[in-house]
Structure formats: structure tokens, C-alpha cells
C-alpha atoms as a printed R data frame, in Angstrom:
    type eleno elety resid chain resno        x       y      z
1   ATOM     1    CA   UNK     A     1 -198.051 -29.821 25.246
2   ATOM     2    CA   UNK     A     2 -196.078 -31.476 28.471
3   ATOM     3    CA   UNK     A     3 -199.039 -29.216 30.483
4   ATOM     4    CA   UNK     A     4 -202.178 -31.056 28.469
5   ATOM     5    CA   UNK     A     5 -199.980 -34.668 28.784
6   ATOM     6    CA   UNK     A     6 -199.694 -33.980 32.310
7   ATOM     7    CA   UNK     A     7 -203.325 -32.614 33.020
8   ATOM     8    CA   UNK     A     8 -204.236 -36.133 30.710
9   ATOM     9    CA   UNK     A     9 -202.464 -38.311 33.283
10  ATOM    10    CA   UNK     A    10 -204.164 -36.674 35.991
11  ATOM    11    CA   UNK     A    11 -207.464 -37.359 34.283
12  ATOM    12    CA   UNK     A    12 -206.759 -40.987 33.296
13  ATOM    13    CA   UNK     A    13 -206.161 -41.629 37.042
14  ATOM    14    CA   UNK     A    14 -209.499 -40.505 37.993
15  ATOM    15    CA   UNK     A    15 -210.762 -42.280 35.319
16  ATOM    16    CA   UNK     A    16 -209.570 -45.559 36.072
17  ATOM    17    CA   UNK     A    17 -211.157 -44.987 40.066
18  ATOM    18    CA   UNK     A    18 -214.210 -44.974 38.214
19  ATOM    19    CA   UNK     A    19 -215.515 -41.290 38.252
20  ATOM    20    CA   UNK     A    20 -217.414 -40.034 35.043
21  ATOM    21    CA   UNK     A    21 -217.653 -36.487 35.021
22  ATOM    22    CA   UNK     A    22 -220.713 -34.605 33.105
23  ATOM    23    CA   UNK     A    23 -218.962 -31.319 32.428
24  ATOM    24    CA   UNK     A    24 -215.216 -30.563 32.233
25  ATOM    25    CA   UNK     A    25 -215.154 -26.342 32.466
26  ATOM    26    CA   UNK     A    26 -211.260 -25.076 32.339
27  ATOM    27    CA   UNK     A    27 -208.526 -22.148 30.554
28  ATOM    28    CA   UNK     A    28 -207.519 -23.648 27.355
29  ATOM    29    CA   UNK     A    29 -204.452 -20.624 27.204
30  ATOM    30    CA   UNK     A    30 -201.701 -23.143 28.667
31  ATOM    31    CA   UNK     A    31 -202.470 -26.079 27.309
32  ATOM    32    CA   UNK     A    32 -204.347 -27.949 30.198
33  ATOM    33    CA   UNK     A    33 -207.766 -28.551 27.974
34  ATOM    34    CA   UNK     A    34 -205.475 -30.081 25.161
35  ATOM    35    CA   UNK     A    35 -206.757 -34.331 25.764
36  ATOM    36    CA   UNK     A    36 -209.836 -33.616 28.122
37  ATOM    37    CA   UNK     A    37 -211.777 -34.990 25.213
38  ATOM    38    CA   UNK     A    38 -209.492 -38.095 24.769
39  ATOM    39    CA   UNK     A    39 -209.942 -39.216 28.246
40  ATOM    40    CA   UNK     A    40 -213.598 -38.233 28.786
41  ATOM    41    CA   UNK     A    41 -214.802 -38.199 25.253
42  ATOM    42    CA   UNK     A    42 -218.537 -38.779 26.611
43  ATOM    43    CA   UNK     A    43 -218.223 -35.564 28.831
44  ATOM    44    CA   UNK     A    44 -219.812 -32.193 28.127
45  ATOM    45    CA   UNK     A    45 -216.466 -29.665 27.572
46  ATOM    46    CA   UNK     A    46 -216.545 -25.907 28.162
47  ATOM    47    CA   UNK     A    47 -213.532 -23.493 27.723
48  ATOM    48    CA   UNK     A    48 -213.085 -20.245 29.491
49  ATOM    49    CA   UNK     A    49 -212.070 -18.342 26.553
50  ATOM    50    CA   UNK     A    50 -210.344 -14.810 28.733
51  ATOM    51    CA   UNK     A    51 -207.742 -13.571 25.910
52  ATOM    52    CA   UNK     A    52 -207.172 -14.219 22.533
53  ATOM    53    CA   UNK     A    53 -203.682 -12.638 20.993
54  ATOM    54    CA   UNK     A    54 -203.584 -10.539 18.420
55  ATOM    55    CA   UNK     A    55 -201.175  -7.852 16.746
56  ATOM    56    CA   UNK     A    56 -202.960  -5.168 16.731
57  ATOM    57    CA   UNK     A    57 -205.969  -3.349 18.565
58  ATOM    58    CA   UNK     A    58 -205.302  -4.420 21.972
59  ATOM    59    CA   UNK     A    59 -202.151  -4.963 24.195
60  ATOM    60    CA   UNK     A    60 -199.178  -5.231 21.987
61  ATOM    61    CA   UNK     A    61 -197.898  -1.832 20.570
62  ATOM    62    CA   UNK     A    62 -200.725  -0.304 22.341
63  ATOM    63    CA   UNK     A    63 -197.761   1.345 24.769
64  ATOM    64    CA   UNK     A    64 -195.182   3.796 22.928
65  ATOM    65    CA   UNK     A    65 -192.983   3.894 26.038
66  ATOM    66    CA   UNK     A    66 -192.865   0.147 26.282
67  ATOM    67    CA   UNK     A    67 -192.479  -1.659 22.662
68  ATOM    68    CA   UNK     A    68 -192.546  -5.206 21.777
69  ATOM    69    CA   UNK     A    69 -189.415  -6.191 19.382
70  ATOM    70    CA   UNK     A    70 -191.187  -7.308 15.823
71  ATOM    71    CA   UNK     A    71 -190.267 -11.316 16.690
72  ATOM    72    CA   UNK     A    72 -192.023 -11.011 19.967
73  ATOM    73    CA   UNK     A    73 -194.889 -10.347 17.737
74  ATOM    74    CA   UNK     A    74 -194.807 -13.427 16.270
75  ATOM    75    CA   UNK     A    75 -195.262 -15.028 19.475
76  ATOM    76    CA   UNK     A    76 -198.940 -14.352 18.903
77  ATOM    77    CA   UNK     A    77 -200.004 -16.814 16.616
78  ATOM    78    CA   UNK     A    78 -198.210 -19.503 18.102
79  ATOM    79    CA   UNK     A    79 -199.512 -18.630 21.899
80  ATOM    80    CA   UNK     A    80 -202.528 -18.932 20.353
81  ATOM    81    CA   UNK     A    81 -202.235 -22.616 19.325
82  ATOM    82    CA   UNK     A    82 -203.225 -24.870 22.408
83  ATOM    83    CA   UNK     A    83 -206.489 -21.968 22.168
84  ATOM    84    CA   UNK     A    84 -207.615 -23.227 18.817
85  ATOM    85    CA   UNK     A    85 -206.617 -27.123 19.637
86  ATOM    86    CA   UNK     A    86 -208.946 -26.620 22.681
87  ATOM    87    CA   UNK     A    87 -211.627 -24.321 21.499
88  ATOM    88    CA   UNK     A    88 -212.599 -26.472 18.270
89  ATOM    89    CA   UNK     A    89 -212.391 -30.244 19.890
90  ATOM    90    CA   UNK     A    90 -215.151 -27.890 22.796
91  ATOM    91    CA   UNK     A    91 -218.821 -27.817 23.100
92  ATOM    92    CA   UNK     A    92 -219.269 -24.480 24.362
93  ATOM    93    CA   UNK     A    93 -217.050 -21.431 25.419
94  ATOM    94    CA   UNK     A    94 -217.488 -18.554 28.059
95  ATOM    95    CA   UNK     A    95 -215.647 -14.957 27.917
96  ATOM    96    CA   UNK     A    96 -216.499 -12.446 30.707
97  ATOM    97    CA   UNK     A    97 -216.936  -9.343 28.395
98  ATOM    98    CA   UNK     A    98 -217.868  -8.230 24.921
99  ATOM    99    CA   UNK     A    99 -214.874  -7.342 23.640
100 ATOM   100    CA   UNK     A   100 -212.594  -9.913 25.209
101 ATOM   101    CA   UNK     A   101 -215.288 -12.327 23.361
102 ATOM   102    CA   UNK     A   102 -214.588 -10.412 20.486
103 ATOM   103    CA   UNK     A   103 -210.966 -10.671 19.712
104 ATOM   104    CA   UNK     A   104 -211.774 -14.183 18.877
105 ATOM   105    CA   UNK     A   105 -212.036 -15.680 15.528
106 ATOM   106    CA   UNK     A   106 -215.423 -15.377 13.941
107 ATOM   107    CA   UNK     A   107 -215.125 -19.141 13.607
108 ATOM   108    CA   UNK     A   108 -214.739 -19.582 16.994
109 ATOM   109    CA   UNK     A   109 -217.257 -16.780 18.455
110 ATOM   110    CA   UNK     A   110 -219.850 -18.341 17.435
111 ATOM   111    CA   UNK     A   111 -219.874 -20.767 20.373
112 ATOM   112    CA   UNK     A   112 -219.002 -18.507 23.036
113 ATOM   113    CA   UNK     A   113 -221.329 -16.439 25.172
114 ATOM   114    CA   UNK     A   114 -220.640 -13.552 27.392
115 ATOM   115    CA   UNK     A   115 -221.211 -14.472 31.346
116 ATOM   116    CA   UNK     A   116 -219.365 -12.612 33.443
117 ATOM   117    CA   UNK     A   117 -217.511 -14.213 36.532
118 ATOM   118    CA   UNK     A   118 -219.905 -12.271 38.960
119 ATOM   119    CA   UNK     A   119 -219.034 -10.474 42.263
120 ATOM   120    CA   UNK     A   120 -219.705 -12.239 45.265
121 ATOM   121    CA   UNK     A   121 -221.858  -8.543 46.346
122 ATOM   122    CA   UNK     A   122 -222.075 -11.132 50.427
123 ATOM   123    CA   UNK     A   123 -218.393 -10.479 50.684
124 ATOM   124    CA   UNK     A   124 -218.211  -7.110 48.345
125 ATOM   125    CA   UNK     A   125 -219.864  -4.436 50.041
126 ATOM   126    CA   UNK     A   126 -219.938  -0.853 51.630
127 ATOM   127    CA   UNK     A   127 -218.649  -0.695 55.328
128 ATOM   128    CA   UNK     A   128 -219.290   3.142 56.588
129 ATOM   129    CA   UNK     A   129 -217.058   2.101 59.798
130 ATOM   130    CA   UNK     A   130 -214.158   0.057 58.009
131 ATOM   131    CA   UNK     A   131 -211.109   0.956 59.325
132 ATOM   132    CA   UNK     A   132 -207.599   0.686 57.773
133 ATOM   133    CA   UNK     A   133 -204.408  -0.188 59.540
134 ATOM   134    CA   UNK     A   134 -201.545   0.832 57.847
135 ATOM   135    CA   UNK     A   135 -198.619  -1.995 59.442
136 ATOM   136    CA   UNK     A   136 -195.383  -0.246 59.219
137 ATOM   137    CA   UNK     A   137 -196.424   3.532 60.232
138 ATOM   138    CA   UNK     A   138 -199.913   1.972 62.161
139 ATOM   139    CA   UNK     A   139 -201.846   4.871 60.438
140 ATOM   140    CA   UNK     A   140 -205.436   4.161 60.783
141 ATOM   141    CA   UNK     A   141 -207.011   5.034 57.681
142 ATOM   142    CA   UNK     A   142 -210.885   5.490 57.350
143 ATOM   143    CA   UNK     A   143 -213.607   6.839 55.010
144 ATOM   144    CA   UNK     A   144 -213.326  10.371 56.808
145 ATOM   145    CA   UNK     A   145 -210.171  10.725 55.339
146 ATOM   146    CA   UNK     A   146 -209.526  11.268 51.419
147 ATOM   147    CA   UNK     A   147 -208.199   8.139 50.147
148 ATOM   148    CA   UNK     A   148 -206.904   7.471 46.560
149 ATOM   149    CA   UNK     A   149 -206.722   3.583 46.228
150 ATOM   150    CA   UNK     A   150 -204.902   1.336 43.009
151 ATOM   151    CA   UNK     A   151 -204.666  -2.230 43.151
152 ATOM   152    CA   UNK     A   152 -202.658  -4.725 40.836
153 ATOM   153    CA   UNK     A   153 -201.613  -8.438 41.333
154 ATOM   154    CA   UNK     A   154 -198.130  -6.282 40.307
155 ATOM   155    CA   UNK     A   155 -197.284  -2.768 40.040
156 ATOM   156    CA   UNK     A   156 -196.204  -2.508 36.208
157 ATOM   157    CA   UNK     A   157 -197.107  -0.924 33.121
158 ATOM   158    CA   UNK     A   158 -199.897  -2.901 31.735
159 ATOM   159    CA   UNK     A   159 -202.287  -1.777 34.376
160 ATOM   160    CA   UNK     A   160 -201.179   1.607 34.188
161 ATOM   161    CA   UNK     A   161 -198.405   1.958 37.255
162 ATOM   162    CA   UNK     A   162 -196.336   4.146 35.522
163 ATOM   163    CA   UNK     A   163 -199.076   6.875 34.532
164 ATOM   164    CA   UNK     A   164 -200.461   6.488 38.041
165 ATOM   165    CA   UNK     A   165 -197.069   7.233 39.505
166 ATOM   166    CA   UNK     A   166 -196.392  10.536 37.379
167 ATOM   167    CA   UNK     A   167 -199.869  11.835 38.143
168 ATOM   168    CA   UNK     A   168 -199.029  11.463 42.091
169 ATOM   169    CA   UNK     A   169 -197.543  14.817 42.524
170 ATOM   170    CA   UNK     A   170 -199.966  16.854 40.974
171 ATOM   171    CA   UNK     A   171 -203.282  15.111 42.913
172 ATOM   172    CA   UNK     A   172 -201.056  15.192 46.445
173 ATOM   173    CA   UNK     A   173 -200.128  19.135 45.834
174 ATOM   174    CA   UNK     A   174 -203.972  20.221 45.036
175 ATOM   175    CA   UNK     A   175 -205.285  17.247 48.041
176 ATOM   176    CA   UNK     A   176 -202.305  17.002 50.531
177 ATOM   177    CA   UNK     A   177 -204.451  15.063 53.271
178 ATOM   178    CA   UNK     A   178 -204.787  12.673 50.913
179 ATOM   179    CA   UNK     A   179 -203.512   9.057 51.022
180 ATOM   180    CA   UNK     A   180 -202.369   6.859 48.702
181 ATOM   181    CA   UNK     A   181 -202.737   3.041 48.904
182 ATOM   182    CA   UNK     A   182 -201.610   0.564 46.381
183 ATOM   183    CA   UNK     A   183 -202.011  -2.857 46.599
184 ATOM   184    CA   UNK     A   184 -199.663  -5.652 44.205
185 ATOM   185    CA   UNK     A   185 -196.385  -6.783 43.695
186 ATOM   186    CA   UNK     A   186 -192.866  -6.073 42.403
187 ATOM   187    CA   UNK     A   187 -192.933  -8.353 39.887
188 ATOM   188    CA   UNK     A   188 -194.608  -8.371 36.773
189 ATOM   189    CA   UNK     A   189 -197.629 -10.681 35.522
190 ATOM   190    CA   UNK     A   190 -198.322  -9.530 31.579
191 ATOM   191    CA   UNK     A   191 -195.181  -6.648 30.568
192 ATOM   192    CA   UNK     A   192 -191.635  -7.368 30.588
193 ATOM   193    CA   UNK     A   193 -189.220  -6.678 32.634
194 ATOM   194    CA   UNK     A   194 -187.910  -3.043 33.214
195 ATOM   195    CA   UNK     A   195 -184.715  -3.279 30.980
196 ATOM   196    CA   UNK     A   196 -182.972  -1.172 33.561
197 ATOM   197    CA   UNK     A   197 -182.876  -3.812 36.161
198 ATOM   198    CA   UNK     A   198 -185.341  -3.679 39.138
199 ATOM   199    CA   UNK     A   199 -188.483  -3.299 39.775
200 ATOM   200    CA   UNK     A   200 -191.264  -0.576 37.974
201 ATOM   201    CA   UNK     A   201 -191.564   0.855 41.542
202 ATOM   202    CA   UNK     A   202 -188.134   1.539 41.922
203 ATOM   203    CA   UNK     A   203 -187.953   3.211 38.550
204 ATOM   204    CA   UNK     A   204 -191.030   5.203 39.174
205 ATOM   205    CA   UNK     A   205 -190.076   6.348 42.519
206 ATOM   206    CA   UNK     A   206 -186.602   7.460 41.297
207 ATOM   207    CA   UNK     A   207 -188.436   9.740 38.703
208 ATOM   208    CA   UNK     A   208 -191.075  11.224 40.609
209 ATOM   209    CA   UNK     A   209 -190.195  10.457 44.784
210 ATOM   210    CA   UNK     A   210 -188.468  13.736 45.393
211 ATOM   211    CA   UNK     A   211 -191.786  15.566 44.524
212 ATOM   212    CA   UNK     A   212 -194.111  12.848 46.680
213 ATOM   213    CA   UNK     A   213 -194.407  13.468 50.674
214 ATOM   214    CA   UNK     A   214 -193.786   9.635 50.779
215 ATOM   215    CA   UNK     A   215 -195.397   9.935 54.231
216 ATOM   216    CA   UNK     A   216 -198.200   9.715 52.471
217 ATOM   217    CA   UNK     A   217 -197.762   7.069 49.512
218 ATOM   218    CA   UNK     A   218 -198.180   3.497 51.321
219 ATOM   219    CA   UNK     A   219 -197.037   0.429 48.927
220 ATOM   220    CA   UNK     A   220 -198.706  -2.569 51.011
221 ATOM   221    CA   UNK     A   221 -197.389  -4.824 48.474
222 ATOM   222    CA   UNK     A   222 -199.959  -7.909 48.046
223 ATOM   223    CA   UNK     A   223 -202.302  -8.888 51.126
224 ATOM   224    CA   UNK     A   224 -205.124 -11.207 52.047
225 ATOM   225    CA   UNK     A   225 -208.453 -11.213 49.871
226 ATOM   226    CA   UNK     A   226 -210.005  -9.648 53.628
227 ATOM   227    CA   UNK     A   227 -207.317  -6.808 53.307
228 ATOM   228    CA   UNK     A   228 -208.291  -5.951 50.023
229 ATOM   229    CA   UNK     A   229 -211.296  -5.694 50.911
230 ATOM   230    CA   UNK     A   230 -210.863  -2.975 53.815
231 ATOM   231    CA   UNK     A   231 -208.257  -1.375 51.242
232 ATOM   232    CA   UNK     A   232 -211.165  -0.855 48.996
233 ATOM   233    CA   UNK     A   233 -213.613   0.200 51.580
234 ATOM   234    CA   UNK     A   234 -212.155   3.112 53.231
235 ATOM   235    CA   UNK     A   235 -210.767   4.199 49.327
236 ATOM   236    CA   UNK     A   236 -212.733   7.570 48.368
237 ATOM   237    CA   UNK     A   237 -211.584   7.367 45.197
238 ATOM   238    CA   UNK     A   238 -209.926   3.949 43.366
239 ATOM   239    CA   UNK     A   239 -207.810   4.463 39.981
240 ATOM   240    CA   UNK     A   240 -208.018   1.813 37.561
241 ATOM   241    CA   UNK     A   241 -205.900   2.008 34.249
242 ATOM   242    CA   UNK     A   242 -205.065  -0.838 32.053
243 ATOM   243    CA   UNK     A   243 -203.920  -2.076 28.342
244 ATOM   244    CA   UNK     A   244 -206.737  -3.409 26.333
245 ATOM   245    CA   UNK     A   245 -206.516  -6.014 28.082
246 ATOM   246    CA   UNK     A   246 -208.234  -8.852 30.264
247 ATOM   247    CA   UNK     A   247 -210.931  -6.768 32.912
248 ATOM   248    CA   UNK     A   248 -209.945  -7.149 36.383
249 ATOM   249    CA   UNK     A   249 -212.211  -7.840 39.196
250 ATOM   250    CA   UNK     A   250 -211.000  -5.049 41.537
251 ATOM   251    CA   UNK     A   251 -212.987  -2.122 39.243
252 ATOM   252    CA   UNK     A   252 -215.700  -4.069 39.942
253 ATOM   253    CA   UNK     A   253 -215.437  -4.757 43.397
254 ATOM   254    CA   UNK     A   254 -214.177  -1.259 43.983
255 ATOM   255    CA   UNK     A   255 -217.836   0.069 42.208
256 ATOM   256    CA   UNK     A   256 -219.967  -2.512 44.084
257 ATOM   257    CA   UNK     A   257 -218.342  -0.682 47.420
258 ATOM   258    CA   UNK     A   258 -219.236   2.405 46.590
259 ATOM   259    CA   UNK     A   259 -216.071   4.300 45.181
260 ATOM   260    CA   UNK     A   260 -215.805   7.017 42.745
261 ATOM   261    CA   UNK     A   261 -213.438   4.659 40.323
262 ATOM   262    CA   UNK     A   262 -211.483   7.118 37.972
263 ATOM   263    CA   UNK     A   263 -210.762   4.327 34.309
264 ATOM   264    CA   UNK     A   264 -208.603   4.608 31.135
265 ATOM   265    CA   UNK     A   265 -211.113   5.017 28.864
266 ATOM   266    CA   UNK     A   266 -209.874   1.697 27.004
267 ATOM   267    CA   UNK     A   267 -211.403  -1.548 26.154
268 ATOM   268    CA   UNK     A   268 -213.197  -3.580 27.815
269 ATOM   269    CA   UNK     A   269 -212.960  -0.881 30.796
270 ATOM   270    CA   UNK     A   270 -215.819   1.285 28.277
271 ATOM   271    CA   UNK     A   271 -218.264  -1.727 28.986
272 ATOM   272    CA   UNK     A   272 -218.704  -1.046 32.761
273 ATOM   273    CA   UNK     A   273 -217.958   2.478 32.849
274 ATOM   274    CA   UNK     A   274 -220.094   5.578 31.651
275 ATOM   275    CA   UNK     A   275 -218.022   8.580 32.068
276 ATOM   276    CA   UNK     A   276 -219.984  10.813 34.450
277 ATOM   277    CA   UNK     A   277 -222.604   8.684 35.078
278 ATOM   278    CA   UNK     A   278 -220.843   5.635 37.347
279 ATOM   279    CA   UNK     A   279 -217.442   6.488 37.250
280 ATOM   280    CA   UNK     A   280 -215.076   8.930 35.485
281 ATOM   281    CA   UNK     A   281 -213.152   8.053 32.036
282 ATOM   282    CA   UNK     A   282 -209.726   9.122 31.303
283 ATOM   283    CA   UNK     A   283 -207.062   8.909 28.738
284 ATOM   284    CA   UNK     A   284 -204.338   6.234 29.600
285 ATOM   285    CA   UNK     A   285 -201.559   8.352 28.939
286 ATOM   286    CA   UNK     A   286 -202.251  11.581 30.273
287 ATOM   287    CA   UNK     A   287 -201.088  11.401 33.718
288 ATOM   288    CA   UNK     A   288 -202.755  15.401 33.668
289 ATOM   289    CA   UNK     A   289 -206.048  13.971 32.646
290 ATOM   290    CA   UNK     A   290 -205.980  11.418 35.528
291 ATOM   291    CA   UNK     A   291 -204.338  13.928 38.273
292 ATOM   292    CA   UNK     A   292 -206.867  16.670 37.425
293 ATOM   293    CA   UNK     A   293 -210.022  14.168 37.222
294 ATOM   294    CA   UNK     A   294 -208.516  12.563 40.587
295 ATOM   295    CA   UNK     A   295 -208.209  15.666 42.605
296 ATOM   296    CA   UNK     A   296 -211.917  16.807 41.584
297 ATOM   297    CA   UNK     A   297 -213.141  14.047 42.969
298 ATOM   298    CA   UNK     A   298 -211.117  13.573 46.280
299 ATOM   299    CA   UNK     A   299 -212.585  17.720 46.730
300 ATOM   300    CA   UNK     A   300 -215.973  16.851 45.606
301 ATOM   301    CA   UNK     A   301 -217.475  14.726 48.676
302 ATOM   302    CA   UNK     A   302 -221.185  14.259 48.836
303 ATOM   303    CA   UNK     A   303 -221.823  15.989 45.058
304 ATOM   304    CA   UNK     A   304 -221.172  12.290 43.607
305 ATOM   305    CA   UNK     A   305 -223.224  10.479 45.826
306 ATOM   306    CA   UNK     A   306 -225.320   9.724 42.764
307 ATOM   307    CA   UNK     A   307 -222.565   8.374 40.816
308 ATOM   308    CA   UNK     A   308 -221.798   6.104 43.558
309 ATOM   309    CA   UNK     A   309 -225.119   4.809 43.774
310 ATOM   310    CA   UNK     A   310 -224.758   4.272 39.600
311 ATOM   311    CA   UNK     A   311 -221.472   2.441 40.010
312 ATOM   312    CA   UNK     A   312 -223.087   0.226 43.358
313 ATOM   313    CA   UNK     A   313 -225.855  -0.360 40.606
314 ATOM   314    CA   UNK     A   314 -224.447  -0.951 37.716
315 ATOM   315    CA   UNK     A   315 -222.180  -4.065 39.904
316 ATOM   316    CA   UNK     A   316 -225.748  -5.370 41.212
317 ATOM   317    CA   UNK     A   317 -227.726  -5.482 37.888
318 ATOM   318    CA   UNK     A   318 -225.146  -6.903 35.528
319 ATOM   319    CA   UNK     A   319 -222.395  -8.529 37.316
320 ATOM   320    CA   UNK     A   320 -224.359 -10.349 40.668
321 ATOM   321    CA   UNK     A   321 -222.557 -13.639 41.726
322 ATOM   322    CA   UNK     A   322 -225.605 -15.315 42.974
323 ATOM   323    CA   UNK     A   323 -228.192 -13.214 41.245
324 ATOM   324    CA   UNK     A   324 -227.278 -13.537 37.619
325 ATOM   325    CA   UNK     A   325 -223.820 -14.699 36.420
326 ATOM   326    CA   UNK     A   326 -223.942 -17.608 38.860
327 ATOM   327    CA   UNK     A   327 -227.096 -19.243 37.102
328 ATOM   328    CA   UNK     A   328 -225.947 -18.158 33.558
329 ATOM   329    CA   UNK     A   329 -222.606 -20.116 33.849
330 ATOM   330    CA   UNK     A   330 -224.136 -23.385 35.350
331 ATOM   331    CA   UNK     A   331 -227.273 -22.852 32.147
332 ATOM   332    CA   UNK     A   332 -224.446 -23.232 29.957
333 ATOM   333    CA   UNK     A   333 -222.158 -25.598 31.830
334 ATOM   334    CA   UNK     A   334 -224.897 -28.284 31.629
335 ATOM   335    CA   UNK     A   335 -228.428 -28.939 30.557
336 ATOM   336    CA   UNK     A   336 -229.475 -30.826 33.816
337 ATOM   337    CA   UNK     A   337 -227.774 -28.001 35.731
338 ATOM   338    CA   UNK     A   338 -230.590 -25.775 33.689
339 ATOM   339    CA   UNK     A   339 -233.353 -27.936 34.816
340 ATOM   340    CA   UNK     A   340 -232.380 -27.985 38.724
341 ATOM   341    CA   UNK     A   341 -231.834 -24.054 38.227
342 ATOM   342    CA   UNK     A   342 -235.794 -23.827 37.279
343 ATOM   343    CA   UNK     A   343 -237.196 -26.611 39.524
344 ATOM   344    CA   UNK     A   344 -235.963 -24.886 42.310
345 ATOM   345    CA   UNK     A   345 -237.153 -21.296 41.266
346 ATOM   346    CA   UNK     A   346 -240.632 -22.869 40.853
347 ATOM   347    CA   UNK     A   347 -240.108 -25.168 43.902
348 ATOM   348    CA   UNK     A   348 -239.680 -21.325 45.687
């Protein structure tokens, strides 16, 4: 509530310079979309709708190693509150996948249609020459060396960290030229704190470092967008694992650079990924799954060229910036954004 008051007074100054906006397009999770319709009542209002709560068949309990207490539970209906304030006063609502779209009320689904955010495939592509530059040991890293890549905004268990961790040892025994780069922080963004103390690095690395050449594990911790990028284009193979749970961009962005990506076969993950077609599917928890699946396809070189090709496909067909999602969104956003959209196709 003090987020949608203050977001309010924010709006009510630019509405006393005058300005008279057509669309107002936000998150309605923290409360910020809570009195866009009491200060602009005339204006067109679209909620990103990215993650409903809900008890059961997605993130909470989905974990047996890391359990909600049963009052943290019932959390969920009240996170869910400024949502429903927002999403019923809206016009229109936007979730990037199927299922994320589909943890929402049936009330509410109704007005929301799936447009992805879109990969800007400019920025996101292959580079056969990229180069990484590891900065503490000034490794130089490149796609002629087997490279296992995992990226996070933080290293923690919701995305996987700790399954990716225990399945180290095995892929680095059966590919030891192989390195490992992983991208995020030591904080956390969506589980709780390690109840220990510290950070889920420093627990994973006391359980499974003495069996890791550490030479070869490199925690960059989190770097610029341009880094990312290079991260993901020298990567021969990128592991993605997460909760069911909001999709990240970076399977996405890894696919549309060419990378074997190796997924938890979990929702909404199953959406983009067809095991053995444009990526490999494995199960969340089975850290013996993921190093076995991992290791076959550091070894397997130019035999999954075609799977590459899938993935690179797959990212330019559905999930296009400029393409396809780009002109979907602004369709939706606004009516005369529909009719500039197809003036200037026919104007081309």
C-alpha cells in the first residue's frame, strides 16, 4: 500500500504538468499499479501478470531439502492481494508463458494473453571467435575449449545451485578439461536464507570442494549484460535448473547462441525445451541425471550440431524481440499502436 500511495504521488505530479498518458503498462506484484486508475482514470491500463502464488503445484513445497514452515504458506494469499486489486480495476494483462498465465485465477485469465518478452537476437547471437577472460587467474576461455556455463541473478536453490554443485564432481572426473563458469550472486532473490549462516556457495563448496579441481570452477559472481554475453558465447554446454517458477531469460539467450542447454524438466522450462530435439531434459533432483547428461554432451562435439540449430530456431521463431513479441506487446498495449504497426508494414 505505501508503494501504490507513493507510485500515486509520482503520477499526480505528472499529472498536474499536464501530461495525459494513453497506456499505463507495469508489475502489479508490489503494489505500484494499486491507484494508476485513480489518477489517470481515462488511460488504457495493462498489467504484467509474471507470478501468481499458490500452495501447491509450483514453487512452495516443490523442494524436500528446503521446506516452507506451514504459516509461510499463508503468505500466499495475502502476497497475492495488491495482484487482484490491480488485475480487476485493468484492461488487459500480459504473462510471458503458458503456464505462468496459468496459475492465475480463471477469473482473471481470461484477460491475459501470452507474449513473451522477446530476445533482442541484434545483441544475442553466436560469436565463433568470442573470447573469455577469466580476471583473477587471466585464463582465456574460448569455444575450443569444453565449457559448462550456469547463470543466476544469485547462486541458491530455487534455480537449482545446489543440484548443480553436487553434480560437479562427477562431469569434471569423466571431462577434466572442462571449465566451469557461473555467473550470480551470494545472496538470494526467491529462497531463504541458508539457516546455517552464509552463503549457498559456501555451503555447497564445503560439501563437495575437496572432490572439485577448483582450478577449474570459476564463480565470476555478477557482471555486465556484455560479460554475460561472452560468458554465454564461448559456453559449450549451459545448465539451467529451476523451481516451477518464473522462466528466465538466460535459457533463452543461451539457445539463441547456440548452446547445448541441459533443463530440469519442470514447468514452464517444458514450453521451450524438447528433450533431444533443442536441448536435453533432466530431473531437478538427480544431480546423476544432470552429471551424466552433462558429460555426454561436453564429449559429443559436432554430433549435436542439429540440436543447436533447433535450439537457435526455436529462440528465432517464437521468442524474436523485433520480429514477433515486440509487435504483439505494443497490439495489445494500445489500439493506435496496432494501426501504426500495419500502416507501416503496408507503407514497406
Amino acid at each position: 500500500m505505501r508503494r501504490g500511495r507513493a507510485v500515486a504521488l509520482c503520477l499526480q505530479s505528472l499529472r498536474s504538468t499536464g501530461f495525459r498518458p494513453d497506456v499505463i503498462y507495469g508489475h502489479p506484484g508490489w503494489g505500484d499499479m494499486l491507484h494508476v486508475r485513480d489518477v489517470f482514470p481515462e488511460a488504457r491500463v495493462i498489467n504484467y501478470c509474471e507470478f501468481y502464488f499458490n500452495r501447491e503445484g509450483q514453487d512452495i513445497g516443490f523442494d524436500p531439502e528446503f521446506q516452507a514452515d506451514v504459516t509461510d504458506t499463508y503468505r500466499v494469499r495475502t502476497d497475492n492481494m495488491t495482484q487482484l486489486a490491480s488485475l480487476i480495476d485493468a484492461d488487459a494483462g500480459i504473462s510471458p508463458t503458458v503456464w505462468q498465465r496459468s496459475r492465475y485465477p480463471d477469473l482473471l485469465r481470461r484477460s491475459i494473453s501470452v507474449i513473451h518478452d522477446g530476445i533482442d537476437l541484434d545483441a544475442v547471437h553466436p560469436d565463433p571467435a568470442a573470447e573469455l577472460v577469466l580476471p583473477q587467474s587471466l585464463l582465456r576461455l574460448d569455444r575450443h575449449t569444453p565449457v559448462i556455463t550456469y547463470v543466476a541473478r544469485n547462486l541458491e536453490p530455487y534455480r537449482g545451485f545446489h543440484v548443480f554443485m553436487r553434480a560437479l564432481p562427477a562431469i569434471l572426473k569423466a571431462v577434466p578439461n572442462a571449465h566451469v563458469v557461473m555467473v550470480g550472486g551470494d545472496d538470494v532473490s526467491y529462497s531463504k536464507k541458508p539457516a546455517q549462516g552464509g552463503t549457498y556457495r559456501e555451503l555447497m563448496l564445503n560439501e563437495v570442494g575437496a572432490r572439485l579441481d577448483l582450478s577449474h570452477v570459476h564463480f565470476l559472481g555478477r557482471v555486465s549484460y556484455a560479460q554475460y554475453l561472452r560468458v554465454l558465447q564461448v559456453s559449450s554446454v549451459h545448465v539451467y535448473l529451476t523451481y516451477p517458477f518464473v522462466l528466465s531469460w538466460s535459457i533463452l539467450e543461451a539457445m539463441a547462441m547456440g548452446t547445448v542447454v541441459v533443463a530440469s524438466r519442470t514447468a514452464p522450462v517444458q514450453e521451450v525445451i524438447e528433450d533431444g530435439i533443442n536441448g536435453h531434459l533432466v530431473d531437478f533432483f538427480s544431480h546423476q541425471d544432470l552429471a551424466e547428461t552433462v558429460s555426454s554432451a561436453c564429449l559429443a562435439g559436432g554430433s549435436l550440431d542439429l540440436l543447436r540449430q533447433a535450439a537457435q530456431q526455436t529462440v528465432a521463431k517464437r521468442f524474436d524481440l523485433r520480429k514477433s513479441c515486440l509487435s504483439q506487446q505494443l497490439a495489445l498495449l494500445h489500439p493506435a499502436f496496432e494501426a501504426a504497426i500495419l500502416s507501416s508494414s503496408v507503407a514497406q
